[in-house]
PAPA-612644 format. One line per 4 residues: their letters; for each residue x, y, z of N, C-alpha, C, O. Coordinates in steps of 0.1 Angstrom, whole numbers, plus 5000, padded with zeros to 4 digits. Layout:
# PAPA-612644
A = X,Y,Z,X,Y,Z,X,Y,Z,X,Y,Z; ... .
# end
This chain:
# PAPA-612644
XXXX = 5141,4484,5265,5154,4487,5259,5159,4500,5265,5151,4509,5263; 5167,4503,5269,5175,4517,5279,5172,4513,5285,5183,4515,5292; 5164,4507,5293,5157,4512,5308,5168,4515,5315,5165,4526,5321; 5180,4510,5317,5190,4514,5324,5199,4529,5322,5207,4533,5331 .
XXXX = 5196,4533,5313,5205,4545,5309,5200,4554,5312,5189,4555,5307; 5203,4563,5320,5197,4578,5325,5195,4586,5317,5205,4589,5310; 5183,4592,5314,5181,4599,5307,5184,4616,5310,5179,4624,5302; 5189,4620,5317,5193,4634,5323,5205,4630,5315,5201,4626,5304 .
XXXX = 5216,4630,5315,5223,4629,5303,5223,4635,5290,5219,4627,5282; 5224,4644,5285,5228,4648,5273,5225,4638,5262,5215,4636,5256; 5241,4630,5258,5240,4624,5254,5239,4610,5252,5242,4603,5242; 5235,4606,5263,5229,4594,5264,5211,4594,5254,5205,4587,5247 .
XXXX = 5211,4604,5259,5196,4611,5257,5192,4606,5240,5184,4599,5234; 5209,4619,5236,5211,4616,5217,5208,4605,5214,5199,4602,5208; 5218,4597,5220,5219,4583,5213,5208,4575,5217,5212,4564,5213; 5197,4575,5222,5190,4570,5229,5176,4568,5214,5170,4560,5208 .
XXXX = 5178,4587,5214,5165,4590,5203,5175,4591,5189,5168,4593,5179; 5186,4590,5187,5191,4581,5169,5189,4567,5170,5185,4560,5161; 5191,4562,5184,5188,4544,5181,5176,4544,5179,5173,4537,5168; 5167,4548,5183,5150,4550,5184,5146,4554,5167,5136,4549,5161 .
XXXX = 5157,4562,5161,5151,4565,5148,5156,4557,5140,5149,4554,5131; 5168,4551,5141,5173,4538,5133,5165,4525,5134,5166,4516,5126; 5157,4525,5145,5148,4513,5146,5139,4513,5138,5135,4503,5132; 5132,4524,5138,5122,4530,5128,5127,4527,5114,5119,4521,5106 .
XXXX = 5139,4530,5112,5142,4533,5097,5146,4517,5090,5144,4513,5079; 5151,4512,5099,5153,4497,5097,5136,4489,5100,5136,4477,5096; 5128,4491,5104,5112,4487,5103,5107,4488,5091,5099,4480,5086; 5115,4503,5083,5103,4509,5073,5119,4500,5060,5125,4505,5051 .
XXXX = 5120,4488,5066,5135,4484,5055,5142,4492,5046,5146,4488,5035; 5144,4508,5053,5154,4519,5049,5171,4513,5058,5175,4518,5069; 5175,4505,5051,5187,4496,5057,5200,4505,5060,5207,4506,5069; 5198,4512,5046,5209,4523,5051,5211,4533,5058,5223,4538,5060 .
XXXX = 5198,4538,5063,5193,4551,5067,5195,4545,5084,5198,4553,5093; 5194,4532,5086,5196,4524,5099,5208,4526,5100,5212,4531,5111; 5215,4523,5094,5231,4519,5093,5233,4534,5099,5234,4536,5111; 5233,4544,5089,5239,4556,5091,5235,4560,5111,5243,4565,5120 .
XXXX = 5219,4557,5111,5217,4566,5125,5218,4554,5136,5215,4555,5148; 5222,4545,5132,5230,4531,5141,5244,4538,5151,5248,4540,5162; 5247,4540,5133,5266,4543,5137,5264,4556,5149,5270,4557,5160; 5255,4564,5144,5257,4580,5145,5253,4578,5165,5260,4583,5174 .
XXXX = 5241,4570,5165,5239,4569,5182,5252,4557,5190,5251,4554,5202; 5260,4554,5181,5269,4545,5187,5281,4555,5192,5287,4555,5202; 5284,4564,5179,5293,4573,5181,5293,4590,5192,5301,4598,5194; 5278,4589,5195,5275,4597,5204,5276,4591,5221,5282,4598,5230 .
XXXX = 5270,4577,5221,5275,4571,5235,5272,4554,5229,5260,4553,5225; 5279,4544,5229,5284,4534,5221,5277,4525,5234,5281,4526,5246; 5266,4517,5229,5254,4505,5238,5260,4496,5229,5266,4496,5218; 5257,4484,5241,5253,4471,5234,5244,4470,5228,5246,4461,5219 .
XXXX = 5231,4477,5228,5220,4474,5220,5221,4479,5203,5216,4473,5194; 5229,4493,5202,5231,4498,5193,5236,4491,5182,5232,4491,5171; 5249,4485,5189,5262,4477,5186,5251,4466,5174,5249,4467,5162; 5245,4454,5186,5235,4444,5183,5229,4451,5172,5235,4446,5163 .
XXXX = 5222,4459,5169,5208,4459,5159,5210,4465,5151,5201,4467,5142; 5228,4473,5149,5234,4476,5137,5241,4461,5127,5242,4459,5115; 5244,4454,5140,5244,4438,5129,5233,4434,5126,5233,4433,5114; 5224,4433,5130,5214,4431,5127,5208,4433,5113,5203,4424,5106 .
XXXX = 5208,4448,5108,5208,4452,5097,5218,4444,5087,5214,4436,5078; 5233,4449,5088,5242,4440,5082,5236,4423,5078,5240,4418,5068; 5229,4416,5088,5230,4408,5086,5217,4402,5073,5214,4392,5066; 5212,4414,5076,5198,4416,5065,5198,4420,5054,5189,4422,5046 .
XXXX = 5213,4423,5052,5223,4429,5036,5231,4412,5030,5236,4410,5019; 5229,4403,5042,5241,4391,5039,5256,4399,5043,5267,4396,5038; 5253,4406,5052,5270,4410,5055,5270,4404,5071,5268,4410,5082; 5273,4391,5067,5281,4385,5077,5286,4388,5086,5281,4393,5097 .
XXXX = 5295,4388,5085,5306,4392,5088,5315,4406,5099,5324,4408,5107; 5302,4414,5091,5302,4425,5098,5292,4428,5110,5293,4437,5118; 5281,4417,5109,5270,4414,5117,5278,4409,5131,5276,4412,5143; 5290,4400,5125,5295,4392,5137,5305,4403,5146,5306,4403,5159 .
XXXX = 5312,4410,5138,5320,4419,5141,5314,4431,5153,5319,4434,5163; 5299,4436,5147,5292,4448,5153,5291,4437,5172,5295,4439,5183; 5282,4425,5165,5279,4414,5178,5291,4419,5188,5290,4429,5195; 5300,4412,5188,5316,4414,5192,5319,4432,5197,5328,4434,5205 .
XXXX = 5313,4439,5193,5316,4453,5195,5307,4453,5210,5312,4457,5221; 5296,4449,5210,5283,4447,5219,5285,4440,5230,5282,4443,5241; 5293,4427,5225,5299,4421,5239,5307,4432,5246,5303,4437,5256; 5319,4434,5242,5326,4447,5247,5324,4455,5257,5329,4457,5268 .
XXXX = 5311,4461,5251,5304,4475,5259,5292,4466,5269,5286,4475,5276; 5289,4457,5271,5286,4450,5281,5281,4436,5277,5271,4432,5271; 5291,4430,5283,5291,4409,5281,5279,4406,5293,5280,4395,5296; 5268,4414,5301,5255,4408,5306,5245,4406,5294,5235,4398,5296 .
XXXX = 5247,4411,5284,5236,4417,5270,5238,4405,5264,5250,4403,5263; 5227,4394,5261,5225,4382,5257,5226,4383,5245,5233,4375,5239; 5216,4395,5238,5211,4394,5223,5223,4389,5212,5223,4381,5203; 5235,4400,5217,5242,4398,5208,5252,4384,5207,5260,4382,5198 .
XXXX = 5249,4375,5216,5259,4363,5219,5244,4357,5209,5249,4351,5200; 5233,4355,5208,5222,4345,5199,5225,4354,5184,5221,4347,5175; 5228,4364,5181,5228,4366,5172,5242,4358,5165,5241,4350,5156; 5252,4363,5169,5263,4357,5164,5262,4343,5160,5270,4340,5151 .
XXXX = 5254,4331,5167,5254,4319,5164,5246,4320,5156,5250,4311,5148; 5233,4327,5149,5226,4328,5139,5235,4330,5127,5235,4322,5118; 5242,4340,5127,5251,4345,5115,5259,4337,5116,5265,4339,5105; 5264,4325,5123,5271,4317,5123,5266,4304,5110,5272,4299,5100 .
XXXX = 5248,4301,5118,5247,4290,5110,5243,4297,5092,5246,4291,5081; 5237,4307,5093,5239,4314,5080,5251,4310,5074,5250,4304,5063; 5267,4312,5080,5271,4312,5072,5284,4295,5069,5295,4292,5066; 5266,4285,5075,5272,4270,5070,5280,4262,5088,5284,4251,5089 .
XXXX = 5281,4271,5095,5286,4265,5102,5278,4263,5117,5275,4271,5127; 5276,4246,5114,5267,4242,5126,5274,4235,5138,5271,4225,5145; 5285,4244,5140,5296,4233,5151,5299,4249,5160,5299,4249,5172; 5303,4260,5153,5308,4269,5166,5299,4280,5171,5300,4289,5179 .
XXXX = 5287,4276,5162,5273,4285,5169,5269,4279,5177,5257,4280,5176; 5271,4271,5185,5265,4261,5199,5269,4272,5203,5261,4282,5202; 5283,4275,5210,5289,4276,5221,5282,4289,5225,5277,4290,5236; 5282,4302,5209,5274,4313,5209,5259,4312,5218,5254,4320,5225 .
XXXX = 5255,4301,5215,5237,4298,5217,5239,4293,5234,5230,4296,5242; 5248,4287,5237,5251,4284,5252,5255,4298,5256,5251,4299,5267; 5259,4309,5253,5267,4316,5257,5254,4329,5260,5253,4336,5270; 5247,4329,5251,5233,4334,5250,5223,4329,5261,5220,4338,5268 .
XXXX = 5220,4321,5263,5219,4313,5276,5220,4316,5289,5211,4316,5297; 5234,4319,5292,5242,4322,5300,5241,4338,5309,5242,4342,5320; 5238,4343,5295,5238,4359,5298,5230,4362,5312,5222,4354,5317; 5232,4375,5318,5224,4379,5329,5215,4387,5326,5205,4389,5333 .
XXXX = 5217,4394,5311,5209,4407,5305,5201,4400,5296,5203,4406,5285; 5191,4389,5292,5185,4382,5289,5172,4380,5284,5166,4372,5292; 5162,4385,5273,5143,4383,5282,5144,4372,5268,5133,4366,5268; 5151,4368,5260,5147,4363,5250,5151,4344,5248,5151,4338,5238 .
XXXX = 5153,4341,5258,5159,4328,5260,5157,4316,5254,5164,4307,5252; 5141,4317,5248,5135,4310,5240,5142,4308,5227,5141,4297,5223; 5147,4316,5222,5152,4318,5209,5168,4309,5209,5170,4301,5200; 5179,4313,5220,5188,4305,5219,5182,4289,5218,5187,4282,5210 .
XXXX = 5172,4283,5226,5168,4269,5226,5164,4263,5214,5167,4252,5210; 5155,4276,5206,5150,4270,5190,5158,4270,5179,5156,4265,5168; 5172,4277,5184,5184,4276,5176,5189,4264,5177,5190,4257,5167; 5192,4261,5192,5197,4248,5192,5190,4239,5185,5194,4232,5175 .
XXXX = 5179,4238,5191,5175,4228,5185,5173,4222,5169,5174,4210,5165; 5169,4236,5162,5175,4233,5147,5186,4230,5143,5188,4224,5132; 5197,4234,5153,5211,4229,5146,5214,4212,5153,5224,4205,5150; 5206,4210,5159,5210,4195,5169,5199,4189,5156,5204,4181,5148 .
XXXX = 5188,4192,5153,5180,4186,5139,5189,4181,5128,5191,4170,5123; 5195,4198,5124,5203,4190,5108,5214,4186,5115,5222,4182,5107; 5219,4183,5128,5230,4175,5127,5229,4161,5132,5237,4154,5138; 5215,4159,5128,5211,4144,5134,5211,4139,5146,5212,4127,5148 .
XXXX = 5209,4151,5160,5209,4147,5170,5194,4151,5178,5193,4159,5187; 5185,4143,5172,5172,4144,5175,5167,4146,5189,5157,4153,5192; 5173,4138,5198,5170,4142,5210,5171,4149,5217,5165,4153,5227; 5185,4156,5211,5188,4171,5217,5177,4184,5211,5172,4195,5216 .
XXXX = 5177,4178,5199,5167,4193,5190,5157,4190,5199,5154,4199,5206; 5149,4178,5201,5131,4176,5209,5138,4184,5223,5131,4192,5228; 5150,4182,5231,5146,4189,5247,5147,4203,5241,5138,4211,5244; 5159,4208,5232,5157,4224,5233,5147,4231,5229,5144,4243,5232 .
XXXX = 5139,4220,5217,5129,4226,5215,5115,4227,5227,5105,4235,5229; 5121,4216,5234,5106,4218,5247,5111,4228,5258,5103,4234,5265; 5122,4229,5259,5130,4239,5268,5125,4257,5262,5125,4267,5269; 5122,4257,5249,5117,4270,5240,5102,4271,5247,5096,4280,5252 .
XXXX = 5100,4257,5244,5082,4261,5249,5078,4258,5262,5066,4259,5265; 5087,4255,5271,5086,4260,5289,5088,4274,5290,5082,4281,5298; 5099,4280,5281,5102,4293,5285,5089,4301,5277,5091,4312,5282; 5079,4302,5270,5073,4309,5262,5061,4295,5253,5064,4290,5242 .
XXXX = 5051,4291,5260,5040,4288,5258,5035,4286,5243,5032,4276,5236; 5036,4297,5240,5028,4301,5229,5034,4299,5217,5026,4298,5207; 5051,4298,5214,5060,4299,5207,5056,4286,5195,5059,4274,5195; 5049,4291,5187,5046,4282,5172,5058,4275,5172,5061,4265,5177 .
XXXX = 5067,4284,5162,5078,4277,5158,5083,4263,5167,5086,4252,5162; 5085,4266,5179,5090,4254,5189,5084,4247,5188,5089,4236,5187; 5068,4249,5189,5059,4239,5191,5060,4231,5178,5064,4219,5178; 5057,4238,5166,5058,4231,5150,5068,4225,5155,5065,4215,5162 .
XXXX = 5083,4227,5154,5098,4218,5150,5099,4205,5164,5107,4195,5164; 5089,4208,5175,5089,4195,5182,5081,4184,5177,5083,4172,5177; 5074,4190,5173,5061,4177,5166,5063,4173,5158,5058,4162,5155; 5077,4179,5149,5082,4174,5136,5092,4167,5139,5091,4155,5134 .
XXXX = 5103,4170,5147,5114,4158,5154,5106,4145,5164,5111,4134,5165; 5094,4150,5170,5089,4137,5176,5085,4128,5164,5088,4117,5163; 5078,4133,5157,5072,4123,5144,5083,4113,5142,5083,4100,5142; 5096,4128,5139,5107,4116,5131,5111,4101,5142,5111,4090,5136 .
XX = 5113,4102,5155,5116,4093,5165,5108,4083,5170,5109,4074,5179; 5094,4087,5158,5085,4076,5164,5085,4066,5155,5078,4056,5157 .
# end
């Protein structure tokens, strides 16, 4: 995470080590203490990562809303940054809706700034599950465990939609 941001910079530097301590403070589930040094490294020099893992938190209060909003701030300050296009479809299905977090989860997909790809596929695939489209949830779920082997979760929700189809 940074690897791209120069650290000779000033304040890149700042915001570099407030996001560093808000990650901390949101590990040790001090939510607010994240929130505060989220904002504070956003307001020093404003990342997509910062942006992302200040919804993040929000979204670990049930603030929606504002999760989707910070996501949306993230795309902004750079639309290659994947995280925040899977997160938004997450806060999406949180909040009931299994029709316009696709596009989010394709759009995550899509990205060029990307390591986590696995995660948009196991999304899909739970949302193609409850909406009764089993053969879609079994490829995204096998498309999860091409990208990442090891991935329990994918592996469990495939064995569970193949069961259902047999």
């Amino acid at each position: 995470m940074f690897d791209e941001v120069d650290l000779t910079d000033g304040a890149k530097r700042e915001a570099v080590a407030l996001f560093r301590r808000a990650y901390s403070a949101q590990q040790r589930e001090d939510y607010e203490g994240a929130i505060e040094l989220y904002r504070r490294s956003i307001a020093v020099c404003p990342t997509a990562e910062a942006h992302t893992f200040l919804g993040w938190v929000y979204s670990f209060q049930g603030r929606y809303d504002e999760a989707i909003d910070e996501c949306l701030r993230a795309i902004r300050v750079d639309a290659d940054f994947g995280n925040p296009y899977n997160d938004i479809g997450s806060y999406l299905i949180a909040k009931g809706d299994l029709y316009n977090c696709v596009r989010w989860f394709k759009r995550a997909l899509a990205a060029p700034r990307y390591e986590a790809r696995a995660f948009p596929h196991l999304n899909l695939g739970r949302v193609y599950e409850q909406r009764r489209r089993l053969l879609e949830a079994a490829r995204h779920y096998g498309l999860a465990l091409q990208l990442e082997p090891n991935f329990a979760q994918a592996a469990k929700a495939l064995r569970a939609v193949q069961a259902r189809l047999n």
